[in-house]
VOLO-279730 format. One record per residue (C-alpha): residue number from 1; residue in one letter; y, z negated, x negated. Coordinates in steps of 0.5 Angstrom, whole numbers, plus 500, padded with zeros to 3 digits. Each point is the difference from the previous one (the first is absolute). Layout:
N
nr; rest; py; pz; px
NUM; a; Y; Z; X
...
This chain:
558
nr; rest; py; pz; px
1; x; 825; 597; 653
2; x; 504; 497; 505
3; x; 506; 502; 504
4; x; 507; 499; 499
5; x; 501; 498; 507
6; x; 494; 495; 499
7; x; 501; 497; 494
8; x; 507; 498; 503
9; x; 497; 496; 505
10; x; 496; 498; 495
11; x; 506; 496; 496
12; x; 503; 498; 506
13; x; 493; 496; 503
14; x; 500; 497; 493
15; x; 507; 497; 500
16; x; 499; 497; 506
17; x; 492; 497; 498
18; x; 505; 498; 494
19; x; 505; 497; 504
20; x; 496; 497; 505
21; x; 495; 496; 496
22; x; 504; 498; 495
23; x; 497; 503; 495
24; x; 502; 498; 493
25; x; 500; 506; 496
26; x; 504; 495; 494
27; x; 494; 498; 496
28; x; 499; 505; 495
29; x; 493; 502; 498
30; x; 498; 505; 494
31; x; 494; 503; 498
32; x; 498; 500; 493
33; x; 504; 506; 498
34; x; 506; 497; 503
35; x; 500; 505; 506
36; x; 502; 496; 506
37; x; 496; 499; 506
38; x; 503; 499; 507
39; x; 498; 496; 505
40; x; 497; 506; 505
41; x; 499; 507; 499
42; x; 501; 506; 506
43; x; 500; 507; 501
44; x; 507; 500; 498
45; x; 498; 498; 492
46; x; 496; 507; 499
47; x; 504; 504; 505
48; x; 502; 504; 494
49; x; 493; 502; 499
50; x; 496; 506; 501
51; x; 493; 499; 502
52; x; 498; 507; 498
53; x; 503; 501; 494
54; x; 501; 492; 497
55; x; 493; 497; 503
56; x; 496; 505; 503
57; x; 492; 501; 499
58; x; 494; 497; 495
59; x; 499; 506; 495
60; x; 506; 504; 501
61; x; 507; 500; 497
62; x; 503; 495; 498
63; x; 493; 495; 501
64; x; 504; 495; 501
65; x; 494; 497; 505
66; x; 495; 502; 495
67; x; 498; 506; 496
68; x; 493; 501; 504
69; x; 499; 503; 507
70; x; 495; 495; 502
71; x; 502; 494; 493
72; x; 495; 495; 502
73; x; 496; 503; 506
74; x; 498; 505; 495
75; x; 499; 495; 494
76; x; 501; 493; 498
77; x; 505; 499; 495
78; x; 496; 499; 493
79; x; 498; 492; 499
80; x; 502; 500; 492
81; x; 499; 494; 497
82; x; 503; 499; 493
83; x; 496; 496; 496
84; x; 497; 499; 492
85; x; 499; 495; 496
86; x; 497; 498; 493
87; x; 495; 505; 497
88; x; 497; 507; 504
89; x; 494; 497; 503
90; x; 504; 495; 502
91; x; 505; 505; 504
92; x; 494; 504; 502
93; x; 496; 495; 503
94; x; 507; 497; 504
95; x; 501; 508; 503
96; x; 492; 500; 502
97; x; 501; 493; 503
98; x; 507; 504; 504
99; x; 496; 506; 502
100; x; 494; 497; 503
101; x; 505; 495; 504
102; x; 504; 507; 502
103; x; 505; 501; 496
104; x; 501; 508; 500
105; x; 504; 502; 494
106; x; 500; 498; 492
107; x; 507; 496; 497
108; x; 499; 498; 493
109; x; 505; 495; 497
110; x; 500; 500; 492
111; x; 501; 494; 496
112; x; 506; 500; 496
113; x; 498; 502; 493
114; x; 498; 506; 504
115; x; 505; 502; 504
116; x; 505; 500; 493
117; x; 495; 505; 497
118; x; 498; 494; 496
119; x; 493; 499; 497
120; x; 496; 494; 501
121; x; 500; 499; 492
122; x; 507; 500; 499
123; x; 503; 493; 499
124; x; 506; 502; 506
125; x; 494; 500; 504
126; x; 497; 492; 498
127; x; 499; 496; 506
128; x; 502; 505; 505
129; x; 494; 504; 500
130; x; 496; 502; 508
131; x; 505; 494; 502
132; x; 504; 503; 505
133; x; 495; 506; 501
134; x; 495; 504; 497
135; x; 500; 501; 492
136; x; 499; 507; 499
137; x; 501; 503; 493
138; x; 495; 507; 500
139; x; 496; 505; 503
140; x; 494; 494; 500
141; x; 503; 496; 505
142; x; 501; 505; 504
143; x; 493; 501; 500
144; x; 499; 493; 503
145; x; 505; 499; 504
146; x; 498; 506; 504
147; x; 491; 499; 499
148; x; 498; 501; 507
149; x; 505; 503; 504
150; x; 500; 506; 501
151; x; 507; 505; 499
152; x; 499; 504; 505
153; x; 500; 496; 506
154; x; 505; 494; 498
155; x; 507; 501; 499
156; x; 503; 496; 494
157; x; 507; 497; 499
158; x; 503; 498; 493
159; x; 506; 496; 499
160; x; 503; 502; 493
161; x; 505; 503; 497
162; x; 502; 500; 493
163; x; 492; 503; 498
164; x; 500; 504; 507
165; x; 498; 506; 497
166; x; 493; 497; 495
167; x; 498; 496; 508
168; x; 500; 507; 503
169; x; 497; 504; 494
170; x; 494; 494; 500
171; x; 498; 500; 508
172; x; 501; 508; 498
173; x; 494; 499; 495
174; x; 497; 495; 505
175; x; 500; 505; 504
176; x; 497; 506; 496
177; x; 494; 495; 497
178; x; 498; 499; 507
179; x; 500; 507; 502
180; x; 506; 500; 505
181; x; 504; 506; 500
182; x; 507; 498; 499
183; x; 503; 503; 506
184; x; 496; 495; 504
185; x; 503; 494; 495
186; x; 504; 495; 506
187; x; 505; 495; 498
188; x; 507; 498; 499
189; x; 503; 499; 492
190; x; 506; 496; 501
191; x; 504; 504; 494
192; x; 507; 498; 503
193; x; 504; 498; 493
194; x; 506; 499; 503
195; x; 499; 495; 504
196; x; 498; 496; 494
197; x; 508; 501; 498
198; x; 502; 497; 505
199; x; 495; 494; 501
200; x; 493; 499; 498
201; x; 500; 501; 492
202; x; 495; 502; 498
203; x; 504; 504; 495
204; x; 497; 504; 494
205; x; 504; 507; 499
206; x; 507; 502; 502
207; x; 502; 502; 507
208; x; 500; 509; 498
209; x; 493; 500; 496
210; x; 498; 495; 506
211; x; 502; 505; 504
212; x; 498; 506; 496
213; x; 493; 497; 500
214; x; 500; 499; 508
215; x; 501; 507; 502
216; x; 494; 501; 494
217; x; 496; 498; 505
218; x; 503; 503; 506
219; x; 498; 507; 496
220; x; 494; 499; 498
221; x; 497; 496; 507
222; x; 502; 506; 504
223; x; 495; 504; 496
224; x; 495; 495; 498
225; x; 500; 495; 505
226; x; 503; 503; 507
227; x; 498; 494; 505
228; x; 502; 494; 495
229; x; 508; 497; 502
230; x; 503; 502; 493
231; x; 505; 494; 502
232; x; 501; 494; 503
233; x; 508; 498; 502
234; x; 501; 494; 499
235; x; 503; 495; 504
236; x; 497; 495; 500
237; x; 501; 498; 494
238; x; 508; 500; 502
239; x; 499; 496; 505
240; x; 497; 494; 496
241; x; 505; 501; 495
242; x; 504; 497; 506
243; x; 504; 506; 503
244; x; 501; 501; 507
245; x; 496; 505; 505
246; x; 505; 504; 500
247; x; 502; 501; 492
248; x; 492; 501; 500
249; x; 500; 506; 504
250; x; 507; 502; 496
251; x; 497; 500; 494
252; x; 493; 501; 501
253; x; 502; 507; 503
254; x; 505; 501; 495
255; x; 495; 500; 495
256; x; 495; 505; 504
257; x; 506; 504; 500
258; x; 500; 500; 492
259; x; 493; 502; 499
260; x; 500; 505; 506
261; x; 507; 502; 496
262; x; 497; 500; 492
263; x; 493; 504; 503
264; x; 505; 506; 502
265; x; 503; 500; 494
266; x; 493; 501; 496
267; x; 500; 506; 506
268; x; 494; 496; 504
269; x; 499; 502; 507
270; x; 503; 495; 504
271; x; 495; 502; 506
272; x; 494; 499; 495
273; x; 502; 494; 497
274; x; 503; 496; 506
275; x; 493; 500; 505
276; x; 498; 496; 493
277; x; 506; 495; 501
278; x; 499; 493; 502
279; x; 504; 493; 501
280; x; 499; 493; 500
281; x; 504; 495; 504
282; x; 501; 493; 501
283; x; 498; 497; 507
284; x; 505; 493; 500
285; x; 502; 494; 504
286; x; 504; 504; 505
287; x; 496; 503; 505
288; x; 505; 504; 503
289; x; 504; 503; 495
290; x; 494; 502; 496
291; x; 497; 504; 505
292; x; 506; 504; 501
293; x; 500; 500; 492
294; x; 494; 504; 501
295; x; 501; 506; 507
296; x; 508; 501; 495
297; x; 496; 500; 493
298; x; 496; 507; 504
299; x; 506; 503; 503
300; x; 503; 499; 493
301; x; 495; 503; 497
302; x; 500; 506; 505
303; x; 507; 501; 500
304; x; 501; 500; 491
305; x; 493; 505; 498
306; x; 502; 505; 506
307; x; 507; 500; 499
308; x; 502; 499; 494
309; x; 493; 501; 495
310; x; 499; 507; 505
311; x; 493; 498; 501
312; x; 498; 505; 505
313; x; 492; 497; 502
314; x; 501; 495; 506
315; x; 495; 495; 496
316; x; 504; 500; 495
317; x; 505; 497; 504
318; x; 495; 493; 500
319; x; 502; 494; 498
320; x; 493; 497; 499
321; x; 500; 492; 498
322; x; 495; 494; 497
323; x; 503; 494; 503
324; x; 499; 492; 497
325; x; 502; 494; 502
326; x; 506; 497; 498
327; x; 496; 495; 494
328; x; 507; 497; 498
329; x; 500; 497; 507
330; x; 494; 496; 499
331; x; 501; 492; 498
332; x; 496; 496; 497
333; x; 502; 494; 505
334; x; 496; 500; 505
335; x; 495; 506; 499
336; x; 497; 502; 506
337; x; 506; 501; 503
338; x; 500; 507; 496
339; x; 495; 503; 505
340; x; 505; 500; 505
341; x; 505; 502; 495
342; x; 495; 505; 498
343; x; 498; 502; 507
344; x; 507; 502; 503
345; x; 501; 504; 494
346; x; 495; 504; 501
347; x; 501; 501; 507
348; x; 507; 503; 498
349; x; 496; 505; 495
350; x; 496; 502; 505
351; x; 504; 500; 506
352; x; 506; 505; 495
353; x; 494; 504; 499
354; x; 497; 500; 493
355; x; 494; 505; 498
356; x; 498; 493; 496
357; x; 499; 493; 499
358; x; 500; 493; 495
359; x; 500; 494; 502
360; x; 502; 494; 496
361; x; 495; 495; 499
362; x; 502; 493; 503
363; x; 498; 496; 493
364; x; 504; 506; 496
365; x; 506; 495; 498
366; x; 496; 495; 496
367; x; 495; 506; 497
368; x; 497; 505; 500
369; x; 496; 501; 507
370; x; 493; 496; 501
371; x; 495; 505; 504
372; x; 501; 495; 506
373; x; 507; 502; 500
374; x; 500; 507; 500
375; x; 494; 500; 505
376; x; 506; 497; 505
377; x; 506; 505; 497
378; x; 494; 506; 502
379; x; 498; 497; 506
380; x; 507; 499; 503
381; x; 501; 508; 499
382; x; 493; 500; 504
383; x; 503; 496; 505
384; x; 505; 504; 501
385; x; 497; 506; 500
386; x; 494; 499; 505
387; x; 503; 495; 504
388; x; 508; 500; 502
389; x; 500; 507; 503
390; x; 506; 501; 495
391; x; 496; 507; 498
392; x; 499; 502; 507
393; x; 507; 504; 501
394; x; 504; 502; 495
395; x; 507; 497; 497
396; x; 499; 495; 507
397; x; 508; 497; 497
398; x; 504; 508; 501
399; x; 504; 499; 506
400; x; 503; 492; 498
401; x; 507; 500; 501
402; x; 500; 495; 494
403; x; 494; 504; 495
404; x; 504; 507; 501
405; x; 506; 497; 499
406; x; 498; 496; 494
407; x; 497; 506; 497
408; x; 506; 505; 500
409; x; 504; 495; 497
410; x; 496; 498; 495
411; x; 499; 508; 498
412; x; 508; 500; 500
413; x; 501; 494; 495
414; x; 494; 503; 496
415; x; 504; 508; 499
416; x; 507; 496; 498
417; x; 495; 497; 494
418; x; 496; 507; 499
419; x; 507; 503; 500
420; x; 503; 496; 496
421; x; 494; 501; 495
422; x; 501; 507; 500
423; x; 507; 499; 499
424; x; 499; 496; 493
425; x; 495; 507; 498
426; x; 506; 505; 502
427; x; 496; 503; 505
428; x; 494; 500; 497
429; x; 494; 494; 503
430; x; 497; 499; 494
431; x; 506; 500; 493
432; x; 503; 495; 507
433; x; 494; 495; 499
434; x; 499; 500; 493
435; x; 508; 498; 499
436; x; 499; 495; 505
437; x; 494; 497; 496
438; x; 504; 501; 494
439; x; 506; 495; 503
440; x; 496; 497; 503
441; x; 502; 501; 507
442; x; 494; 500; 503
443; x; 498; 492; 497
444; x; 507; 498; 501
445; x; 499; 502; 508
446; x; 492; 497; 500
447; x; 503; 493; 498
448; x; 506; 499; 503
449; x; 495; 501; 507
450; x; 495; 496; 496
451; x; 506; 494; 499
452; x; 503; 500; 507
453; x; 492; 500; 503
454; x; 499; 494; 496
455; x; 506; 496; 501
456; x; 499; 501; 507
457; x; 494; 496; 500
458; x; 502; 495; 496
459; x; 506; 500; 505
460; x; 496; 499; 506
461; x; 502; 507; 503
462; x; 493; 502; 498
463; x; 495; 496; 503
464; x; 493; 501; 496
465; x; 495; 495; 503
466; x; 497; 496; 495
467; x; 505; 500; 496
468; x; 507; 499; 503
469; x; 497; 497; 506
470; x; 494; 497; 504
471; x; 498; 498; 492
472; x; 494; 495; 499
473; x; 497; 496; 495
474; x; 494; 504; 498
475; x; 495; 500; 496
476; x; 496; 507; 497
477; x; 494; 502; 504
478; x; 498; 506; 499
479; x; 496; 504; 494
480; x; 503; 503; 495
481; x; 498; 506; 496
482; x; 500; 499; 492
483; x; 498; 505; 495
484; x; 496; 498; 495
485; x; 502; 499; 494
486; x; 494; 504; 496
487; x; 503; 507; 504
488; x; 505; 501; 494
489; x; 494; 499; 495
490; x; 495; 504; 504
491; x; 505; 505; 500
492; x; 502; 501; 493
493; x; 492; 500; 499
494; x; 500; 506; 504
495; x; 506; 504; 497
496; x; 497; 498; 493
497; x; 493; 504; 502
498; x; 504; 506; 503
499; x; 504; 501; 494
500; x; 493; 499; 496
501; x; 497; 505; 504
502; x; 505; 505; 501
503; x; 501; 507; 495
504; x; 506; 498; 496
505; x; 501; 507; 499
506; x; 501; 502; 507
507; x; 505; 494; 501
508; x; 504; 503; 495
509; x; 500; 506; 502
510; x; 501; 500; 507
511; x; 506; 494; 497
512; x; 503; 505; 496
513; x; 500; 505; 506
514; x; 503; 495; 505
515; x; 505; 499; 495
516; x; 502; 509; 499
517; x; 500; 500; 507
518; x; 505; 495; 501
519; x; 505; 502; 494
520; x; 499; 507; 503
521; x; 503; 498; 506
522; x; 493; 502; 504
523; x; 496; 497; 505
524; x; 496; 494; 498
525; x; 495; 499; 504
526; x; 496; 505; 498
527; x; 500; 496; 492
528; x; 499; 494; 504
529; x; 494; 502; 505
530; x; 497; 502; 492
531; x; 501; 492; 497
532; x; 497; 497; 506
533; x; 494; 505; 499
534; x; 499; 498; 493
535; x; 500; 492; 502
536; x; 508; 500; 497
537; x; 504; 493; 502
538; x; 506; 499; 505
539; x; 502; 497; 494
540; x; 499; 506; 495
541; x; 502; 505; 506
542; x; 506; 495; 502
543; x; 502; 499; 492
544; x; 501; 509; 499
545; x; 505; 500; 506
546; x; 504; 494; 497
547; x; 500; 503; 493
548; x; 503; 507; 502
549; x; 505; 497; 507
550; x; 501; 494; 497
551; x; 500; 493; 505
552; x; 504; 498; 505
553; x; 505; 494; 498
554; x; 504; 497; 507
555; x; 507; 499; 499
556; x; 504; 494; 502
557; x; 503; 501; 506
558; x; 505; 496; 503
């Protein structure tokens, strides 16, 4: 971008500066990916870049500032806060609460007997039921949870894995019984297996049916449901595992890979299945590192599905992304100071150029959120959009001396993991990541990070204010969501009228069908979409997949 003759002179004024004020470059500062940070950056830093062919413009390749022409003059991003709590009607009236304070999109969080396919009636479930999300066990639920919200004009977001494909078969039946044509459906069904590997755990089959079961939906969401994301990858979860920025983007892209990799395999169009792709990142502390985090993970993106996948539709080439707020940076010490945690998390997220957006709530380290605590995390994304004229012009930061080279480094360091995966596959992405969660390459790599983060804090080299430094006696202040003991029992009420009420019969019918279906190697979601009709449970559902794949049992890694 500069020319040599320049940039020399450059070097030479610096060393003078240097020299001149005394400057004392010996005090070594890090980010948390262990990337060291100079104390000034200028022209000579990124004269090995090519404007044109490594940033160039918004919309065009590689994107690194941003998938849109226009991004936010043309639309904001989606306000999206994730909520569920307790029974269905507790849920719908939160979502109809955020709507009418302005929230435009739908996020749904599952309590955890549901997110591990479990019914509200198996005893694993007692004690646990709508505790840390919505409880959801058939098709009735769902029927309350979306009662006066109408499909075709709110997008939904739905954060679940291991039953993914029955979550997106119940907004499918959801959809038909409202009279909406499922090409209008709009959401996003996280889907991502893998991840869970490698960091959340909620665990239920083994990595290849999990897999298998994915590209299910990827086939069968094509056809049926062609504006729905059929896939969140994950991140987010990585990162609050403990890893750093960059083995975030490392191996949130390498799964990408996997799955874009297995849907070739099952000889789907990558230029069908790719405009259905999406991500889901994490926005932490470090302002800096995770906008460049976000322009490299674009241009990744853009390079891997053009070059190496041979996607020839210029859409396909997108990485388009929901971002959250870090929640594993939010403390419990001093809990207000977590709005401005918050608010410069989410200002990263914007200014990286997110298509949409969560921000945690400030009460989120003591419990679930109260409905003044997620008013706030909404505000502070309403602020930002209509009121620091960040949205006025697109990717403000392109051009800093210090943002373009910190995202070059960190695409670097994030290929050497991605190559290093791929390696481990002998030139295949997804054996590559498979084997890496069979050694547990990807747990060892996240808790070594997770370790060396957290002895810096107890060190001192990491100050969190309220924790390490500038602590206070405090008492707690502010109120506390707490979830009635009486919702598991109300639950269980509900389950048992659905089971009374149903056709037995067709159950076992659409049971039996969904077990053939998987025995044979078929697509499931055909089967699954029959049960959920017929009232069957996540349990039941669930049950069936884990007689004939087995479940998963996680090694010991040392």
């Amino acid at each position: 971008m500069f020319m040599q003759e320049d940039i020399e002179k450059i070097k030479r004024r610096r060393r003078e500066w240097e020299k001149r004020c005394e400057i004392n470059t010996t005090g070594e500062v890090k980010t948390p990916s262990d990337i060291k940070v100079e104390i000034i950056y200028d022209p000579s830093d990124i004269a090995h870049l090519d404007y044109l062919k490594d940033i160039g413009y918004p919309g065009e390749f590689p994107f690194t500032r941003g998938i849109y022409p226009t991004m936010y003059r043309g639309r904001l991003w989606t306000m999206r806060q994730f909520s569920g709590f307790g029974t269905a009607e507790d849920t719908n009236a939160r979502w109809k609460m955020l709507l009418k304070e302005g929230q435009t999109g739908l996020s749904t969080a599952f309590d955890f007997p549901t997110l591990m396919g479990l019914d509200s009636d198996d005893p694993l479930a007692d004690g646990e039921v709508g505790k840390v999300g919505v409880a959801v066990d058939t098709l009735k639920d769902f029927e309350i949870l979306f009662d006066g919200i109408p499909l075709d004009k709110v997008s939904t977001s739905f954060t679940i894995n291991p039953p993914a494909a029955i979550i997106l078969a119940m907004y499918t039946a959801i959809g038909d019984m409202q009279g909406v044509p499922r090409d209008q459906l709009r959401g996003t069904i996280q889907n991502d297996m893998l991840k869970e590997f490698h960091a959340q755990n909620t665990l239920v089959l083994p990595p290849e049916p999990s897999v298998k079961i994915t590209v299910d939906i990827f086939e069968w969401g094509i056809e049926n449901v062609p504006k729905f994301n059929l896939i969140s990858i994950s991140g987010y979860h990585i990162r609050e595992a403990g890893s750093t920025a960059v083995q975030e983007l490392a191996f949130t892209i390498a799964d990408g890979m996997a799955y874009v990799e297995a849907a070739i395999e099952r000889g789907i169009d990558v230029d069908k299945l790719a405009p259905q792709l999406s991500f889901f990142f994490n926005s932490h502390n470090n302002f800096f590192e995770e906008i460049a985090k976000f322009r490299a993970a674009r241009r990744m993106w853009a390079k891997i599905m053009r070059d190496e996948f041979g996607a020839k539709n210029p859409r396909s080439w997108w990485l388009k992304f929901h971002t959250q707020t870090a929640g594993c940076t939010l403390t419990a010490q001093q809990p207000l100071n977590n709005i401005v945690r918050t608010t410069i998390q989410a200002l990263a997220a914007v200014l990286g150029g997110t298509q949409s957006l969560h921000t945690n709530s400030f009460d989120e380290a003591w419990a679930l959120p109260s409905e003044e605590a997620v008013r706030v995390a909404l505000r502070t994304q309403q602020i930002i959009a209509y009121e620091s004229g960040i949205p006025d012009t697109i990717d403000p930061l392109a051009g800093s001396y210090y943002v373009e080279w910190l995202t070059d480094k960190i695409e670097k360091l994030a290929w050497r993991y991605i190559d290093e995966i791929k390696k481990m596959g002998e030139g295949s992405m997804l054996r590559g990541v498979l084997k890496g969660i069979e050694t547990g390459f990807f747990v060892r790599e996240i808790s070594n990070a997770a370790a060396k983060y957290q002895r810096e804090v107890e060190e001192g080299k990491r100050i969190i204010v309220g924790v390490n430094k500038f602590t206070i006696e405090e008492k707690l202040k502010i109120p506390i969501l707490k979830v009635d003991p009486e919702v598991q029992k109300r639950q269980i009420e509900r389950l048992k009228r659905v089971k009374a009420e149903r056709d037995d019969l067709a159950v076992k019918d659409a049971l039996d069908w969904l077990r053939n279906s998987a025995e044979n190697d078929e697509n499931v979601m055909p089967a699954i979409l029959e049960c959920v009709k017929c009232y069957a449970t996540i349990g039941e559902m669930m049950g069936v997949l884990k007689e004939v794949y087995g479940t998963y049992k996680k090694p010991a890694i040392i």
